[in-house]
VOLOTI-904906 format. One record per residue (C-alpha): residue number from 0; residue in one letter; x, z, y. Coordinates in nm, 3 decimals, decimal comma. Layout:
{resi:NUM resn:A px:X pz:Z py:Y}
...
***
This chain:
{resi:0 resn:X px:0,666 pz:1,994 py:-1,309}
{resi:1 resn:X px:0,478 pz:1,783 py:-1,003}
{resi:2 resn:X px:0,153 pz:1,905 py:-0,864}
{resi:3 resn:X px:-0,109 pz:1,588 py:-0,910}
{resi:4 resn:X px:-0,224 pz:1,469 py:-0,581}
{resi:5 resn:X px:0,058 pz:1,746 py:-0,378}
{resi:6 resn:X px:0,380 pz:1,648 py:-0,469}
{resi:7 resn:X px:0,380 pz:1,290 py:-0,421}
{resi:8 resn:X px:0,110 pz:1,174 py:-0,155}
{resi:9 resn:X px:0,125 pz:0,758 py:-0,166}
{resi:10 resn:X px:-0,099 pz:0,586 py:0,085}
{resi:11 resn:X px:-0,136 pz:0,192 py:0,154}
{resi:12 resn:X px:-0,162 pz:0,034 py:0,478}
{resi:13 resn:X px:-0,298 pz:-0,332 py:0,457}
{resi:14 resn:X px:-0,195 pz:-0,580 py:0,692}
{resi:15 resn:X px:-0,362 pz:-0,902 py:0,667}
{resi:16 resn:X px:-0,243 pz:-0,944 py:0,293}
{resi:17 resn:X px:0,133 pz:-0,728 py:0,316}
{resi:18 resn:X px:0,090 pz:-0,402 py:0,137}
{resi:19 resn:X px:0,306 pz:-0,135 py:0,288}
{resi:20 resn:X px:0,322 pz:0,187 py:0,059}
{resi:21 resn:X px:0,373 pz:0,469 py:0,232}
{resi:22 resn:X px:0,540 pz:0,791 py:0,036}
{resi:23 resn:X px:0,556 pz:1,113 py:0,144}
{resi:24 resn:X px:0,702 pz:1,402 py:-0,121}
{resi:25 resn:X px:0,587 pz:1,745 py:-0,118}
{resi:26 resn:X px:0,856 pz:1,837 py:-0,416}
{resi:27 resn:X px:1,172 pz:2,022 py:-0,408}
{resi:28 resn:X px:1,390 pz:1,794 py:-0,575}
{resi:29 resn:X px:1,443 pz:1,393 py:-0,456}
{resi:30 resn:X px:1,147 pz:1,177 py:-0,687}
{resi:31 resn:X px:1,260 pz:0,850 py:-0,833}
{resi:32 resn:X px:0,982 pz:0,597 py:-0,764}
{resi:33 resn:X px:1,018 pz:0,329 py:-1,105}
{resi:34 resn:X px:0,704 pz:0,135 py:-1,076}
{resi:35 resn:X px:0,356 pz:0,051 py:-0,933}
{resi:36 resn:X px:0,010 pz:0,012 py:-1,113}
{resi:37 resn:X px:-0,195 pz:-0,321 py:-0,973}
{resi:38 resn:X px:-0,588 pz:-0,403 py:-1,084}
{resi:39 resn:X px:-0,377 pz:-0,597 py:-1,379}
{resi:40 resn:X px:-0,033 pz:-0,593 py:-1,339}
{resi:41 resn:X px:0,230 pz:-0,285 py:-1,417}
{resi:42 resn:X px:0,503 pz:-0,431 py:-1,101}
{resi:43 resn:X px:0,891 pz:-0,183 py:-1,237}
{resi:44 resn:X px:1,143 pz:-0,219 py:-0,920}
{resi:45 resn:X px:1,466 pz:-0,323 py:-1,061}
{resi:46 resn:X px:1,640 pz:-0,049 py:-0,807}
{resi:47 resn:X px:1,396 pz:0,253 py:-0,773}
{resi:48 resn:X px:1,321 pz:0,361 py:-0,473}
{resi:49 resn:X px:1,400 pz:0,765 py:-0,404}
{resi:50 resn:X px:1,205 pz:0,987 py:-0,198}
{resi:51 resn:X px:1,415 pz:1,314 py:-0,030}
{resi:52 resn:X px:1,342 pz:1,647 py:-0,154}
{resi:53 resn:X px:1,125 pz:1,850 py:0,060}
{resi:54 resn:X px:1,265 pz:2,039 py:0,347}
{resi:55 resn:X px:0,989 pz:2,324 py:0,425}
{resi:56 resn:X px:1,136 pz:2,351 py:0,753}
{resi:57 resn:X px:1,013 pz:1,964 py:0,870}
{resi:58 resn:X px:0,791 pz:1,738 py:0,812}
{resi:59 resn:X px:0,856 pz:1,531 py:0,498}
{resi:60 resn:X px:1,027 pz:1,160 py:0,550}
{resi:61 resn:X px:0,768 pz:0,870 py:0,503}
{resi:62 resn:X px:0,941 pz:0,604 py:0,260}
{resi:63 resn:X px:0,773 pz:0,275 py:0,339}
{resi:64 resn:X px:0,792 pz:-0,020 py:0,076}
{resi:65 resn:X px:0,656 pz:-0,344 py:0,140}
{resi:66 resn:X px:0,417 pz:-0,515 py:-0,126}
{resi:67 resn:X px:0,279 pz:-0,815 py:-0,247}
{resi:68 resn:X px:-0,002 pz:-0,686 py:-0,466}
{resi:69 resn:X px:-0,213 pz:-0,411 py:-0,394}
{resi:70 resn:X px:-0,139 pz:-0,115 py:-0,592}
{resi:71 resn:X px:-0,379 pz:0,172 py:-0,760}
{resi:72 resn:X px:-0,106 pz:0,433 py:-0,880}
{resi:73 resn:X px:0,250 pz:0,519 py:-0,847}
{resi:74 resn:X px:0,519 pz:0,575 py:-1,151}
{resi:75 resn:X px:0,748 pz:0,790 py:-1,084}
{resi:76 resn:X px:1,072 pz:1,065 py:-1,206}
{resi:77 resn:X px:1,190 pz:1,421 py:-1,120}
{resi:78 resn:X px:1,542 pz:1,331 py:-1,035}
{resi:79 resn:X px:1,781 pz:1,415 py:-1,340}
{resi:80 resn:X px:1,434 pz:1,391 py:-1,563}
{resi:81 resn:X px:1,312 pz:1,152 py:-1,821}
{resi:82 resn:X px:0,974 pz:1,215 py:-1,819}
{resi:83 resn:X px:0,716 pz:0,998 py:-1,614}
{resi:84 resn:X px:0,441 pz:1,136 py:-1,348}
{resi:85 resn:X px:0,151 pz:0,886 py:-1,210}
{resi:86 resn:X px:-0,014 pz:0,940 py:-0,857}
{resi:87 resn:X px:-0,317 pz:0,755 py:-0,726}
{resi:88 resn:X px:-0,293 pz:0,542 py:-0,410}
{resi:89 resn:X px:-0,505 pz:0,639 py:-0,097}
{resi:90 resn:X px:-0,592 pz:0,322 py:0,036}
{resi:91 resn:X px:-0,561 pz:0,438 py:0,412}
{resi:92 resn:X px:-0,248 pz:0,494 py:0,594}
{resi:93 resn:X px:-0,066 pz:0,835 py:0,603}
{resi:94 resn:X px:-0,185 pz:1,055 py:0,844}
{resi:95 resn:X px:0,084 pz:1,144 py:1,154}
{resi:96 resn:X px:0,241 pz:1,503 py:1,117}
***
């Protein structure tokens, strides 16, 4: 099961209205990103977008996905899993490793 807030960081880098997320995963097993949480709006990707496992021996691999909304949180799947995790978006970029 995901730690809250250390599995899955997700920050957001504005740039003059394009949302970039930026995911970085702390977990040992690849996490299926389904869907992002807006002030009003629930936005599912029709392909999800996976993040690699984590590889203790580097720094983790920042998946960037562009935006047109601003989002709050982050749904997301343990590979191979069926049940669904939320993480809350930082609004600041993701700090360099």
């Amino acid at each position: 099961m995901p730690i809250t807030n250390v599995s899955l960081k997700a920050n957001l880098l504005d740039s003059s209205g394009i949302f970039n997320l930026q995911l970085r995963s702390y977990y040992y097993k690849p996490l299926v990103i389904k869907a992002i949480v807006g002030n009003a709006d629930t936005v599912w990707f029709q392909e999800p977008v996976i993040t690699p496992s984590y590889l203790i021996r580097s720094a983790p691999e920042i998946v960037n996905i562009e935006l047109p909304i601003s989002p709050n949180q982050v749904l997301y799947q343990i590979s191979e899993s069926d049940s669904i995790y939320m993480q809350r978006v930082v609004k600041y970029r993701a700090p360099i490793e």
